[in-house]
C-alpha positions in Angstrom: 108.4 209.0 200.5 111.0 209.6 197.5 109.4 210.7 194.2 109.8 207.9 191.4 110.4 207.8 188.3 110.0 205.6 184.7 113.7 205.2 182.8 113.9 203.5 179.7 116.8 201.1 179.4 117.6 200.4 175.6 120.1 197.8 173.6 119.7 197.0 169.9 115.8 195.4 169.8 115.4 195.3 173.5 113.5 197.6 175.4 113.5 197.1 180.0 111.4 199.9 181.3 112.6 200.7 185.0 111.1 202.2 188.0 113.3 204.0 189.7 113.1 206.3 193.1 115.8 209.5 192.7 117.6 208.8 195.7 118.5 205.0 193.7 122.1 204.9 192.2 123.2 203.6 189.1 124.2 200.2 190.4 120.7 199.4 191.7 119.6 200.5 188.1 121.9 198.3 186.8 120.4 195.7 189.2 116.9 195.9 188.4 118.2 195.6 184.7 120.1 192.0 185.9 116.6 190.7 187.1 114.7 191.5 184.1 117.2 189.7 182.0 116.7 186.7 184.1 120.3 187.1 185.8 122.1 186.2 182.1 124.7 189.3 183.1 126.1 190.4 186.1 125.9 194.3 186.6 129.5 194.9 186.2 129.3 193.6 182.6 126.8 196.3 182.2 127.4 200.0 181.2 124.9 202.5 181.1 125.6 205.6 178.8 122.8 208.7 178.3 122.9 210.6 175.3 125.5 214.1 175.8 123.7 217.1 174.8 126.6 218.8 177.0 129.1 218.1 175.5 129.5 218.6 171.4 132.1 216.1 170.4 131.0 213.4 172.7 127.6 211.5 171.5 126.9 210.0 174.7 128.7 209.8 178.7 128.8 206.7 180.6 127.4 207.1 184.0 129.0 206.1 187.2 127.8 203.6 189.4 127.5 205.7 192.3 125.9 208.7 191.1 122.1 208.7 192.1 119.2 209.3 189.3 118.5 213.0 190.9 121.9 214.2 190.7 121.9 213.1 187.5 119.3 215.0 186.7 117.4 212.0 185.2 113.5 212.8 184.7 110.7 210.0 183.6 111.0 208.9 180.1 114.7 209.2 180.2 116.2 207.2 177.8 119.2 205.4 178.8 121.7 202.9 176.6 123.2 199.4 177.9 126.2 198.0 176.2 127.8 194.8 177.6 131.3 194.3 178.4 132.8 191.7 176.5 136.0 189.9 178.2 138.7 189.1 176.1 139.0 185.4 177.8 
């Protein structure tokens, strides 16, 4: 059985909290995030970014969709950021 773990999504007033096994990759994050917003986006209007303490002039690093939560190194209580994509249509 994989260990699990509790991420917090967060965008402006909203909070999602996520449970999430390490071996789950960012796009089935971003899925779980779809169904508790009622399917209103699709996950490839969804970016994910965590806050860069690695690197000094970047404030935060989007993740990639394939990279899993342990190789991330994501821990429970992590704190991650949505922004939405915003077509120019």
């Amino acid at each position: 059985m994989s260990e699990t773990c509790c991420i917090k999504v967060k965008r402006q007033k909203t909070i999602i909290f996520i449970e999430a096994y390490v071996t789950d990759n960012i796009l089935t994050i971003k899925n779980k995030i779809c169904k508790a917003l009622r399917n209103e986006k699709e996950p490839s209007d969804i970016r994910l970014q965590l806050e860069s303490h690695k690197f000094p002039n970047e404030q935060y690093s989007s993740l990639d969709d394939d990279a899993t939560i342990g190789e991330l190194g994501l821990s429970n209580n992590t704190i991650l950021y949505m922004t939405y994509w915003i077509s120019k249509d």
